[in-house]
Wavefront OBJ file of the C-alpha trace (Angstrom):
o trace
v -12.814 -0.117 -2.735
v -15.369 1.634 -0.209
v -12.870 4.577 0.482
v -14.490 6.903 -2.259
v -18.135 5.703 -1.162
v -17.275 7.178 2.800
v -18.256 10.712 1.729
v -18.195 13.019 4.996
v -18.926 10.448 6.953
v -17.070 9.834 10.263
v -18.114 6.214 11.471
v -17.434 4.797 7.166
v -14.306 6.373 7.569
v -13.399 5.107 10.535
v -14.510 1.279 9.878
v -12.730 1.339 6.715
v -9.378 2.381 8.335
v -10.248 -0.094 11.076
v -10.786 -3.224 8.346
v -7.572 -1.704 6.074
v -5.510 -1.828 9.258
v -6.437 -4.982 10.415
v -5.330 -6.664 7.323
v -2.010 -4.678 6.286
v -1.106 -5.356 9.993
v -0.367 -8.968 8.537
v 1.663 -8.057 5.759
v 3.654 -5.441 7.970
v 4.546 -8.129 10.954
v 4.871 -11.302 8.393
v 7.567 -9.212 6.178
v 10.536 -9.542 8.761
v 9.875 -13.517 9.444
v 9.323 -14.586 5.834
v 12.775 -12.687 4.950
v 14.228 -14.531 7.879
v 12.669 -18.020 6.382
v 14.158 -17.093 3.319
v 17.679 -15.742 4.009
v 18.435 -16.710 7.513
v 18.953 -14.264 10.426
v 22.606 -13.683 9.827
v 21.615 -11.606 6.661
v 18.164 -10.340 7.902
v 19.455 -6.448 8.370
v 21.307 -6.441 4.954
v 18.131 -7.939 3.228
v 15.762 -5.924 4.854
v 17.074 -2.959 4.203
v 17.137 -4.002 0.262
v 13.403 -4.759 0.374
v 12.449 -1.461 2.072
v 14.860 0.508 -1.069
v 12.671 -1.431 -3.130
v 9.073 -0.647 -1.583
v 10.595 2.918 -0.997
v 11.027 3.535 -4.857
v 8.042 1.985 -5.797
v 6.444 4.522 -2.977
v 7.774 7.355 -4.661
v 7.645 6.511 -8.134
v 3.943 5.101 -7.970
v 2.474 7.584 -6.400
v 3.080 10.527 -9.437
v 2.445 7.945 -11.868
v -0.867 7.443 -10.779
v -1.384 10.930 -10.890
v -0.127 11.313 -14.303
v -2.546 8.647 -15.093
v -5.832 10.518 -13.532
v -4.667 13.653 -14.904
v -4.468 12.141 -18.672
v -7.418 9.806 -18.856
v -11.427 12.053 -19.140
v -13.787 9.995 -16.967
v -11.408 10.473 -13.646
v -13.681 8.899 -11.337
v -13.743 5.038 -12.892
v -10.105 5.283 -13.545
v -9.994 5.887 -10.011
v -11.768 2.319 -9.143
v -8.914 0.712 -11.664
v -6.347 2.188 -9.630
v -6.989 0.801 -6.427
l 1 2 3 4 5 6 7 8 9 10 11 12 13 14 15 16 17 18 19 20 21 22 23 24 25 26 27 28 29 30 31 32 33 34 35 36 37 38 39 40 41 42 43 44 45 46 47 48 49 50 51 52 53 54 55 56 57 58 59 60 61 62 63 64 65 66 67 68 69 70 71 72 73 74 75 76 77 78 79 80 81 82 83 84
């Protein structure tokens, strides 16, 4: 991932959040329609709702795990490439 390359620059920064957005803009706006393919519309809301508990928890649990992770390994820096 280029993120950790950017440094202090402005225009890296700003082309990586431009490239990152452009493709998780896909995965936000398919989400909803595959569901509906899946489940039909009369259970959409229901559904939904169960898939954003789920992304939710794995938000909230992932996110001190990694942590945990960069805190116990030494070389910090290529665990950091694993990570992501």
């Amino acid at each position: 991932m280029p993120a950790p390359y950017c440094d202090s620059s402005v225009i890296y920064h700003i082309i990586y959040a431009s490239v990152f957005g452009f493709f998780s803009g896909g995965y936000v706006g398919l989400t909803s329609i595959i569901i509906t393919d899946l489940v039909g519309i009369d259970n959409l809301s229901s559904v939904f709702g169960i898939v954003l508990l789920f992304q939710g928890i794995a938000v909230a649990l992932g996110t001190p795990i990694t942590g945990m992770y960069l805190l116990f390994l030494s070389n910090a820096t290529i665990n950091m490439f694993v990570i992501f």
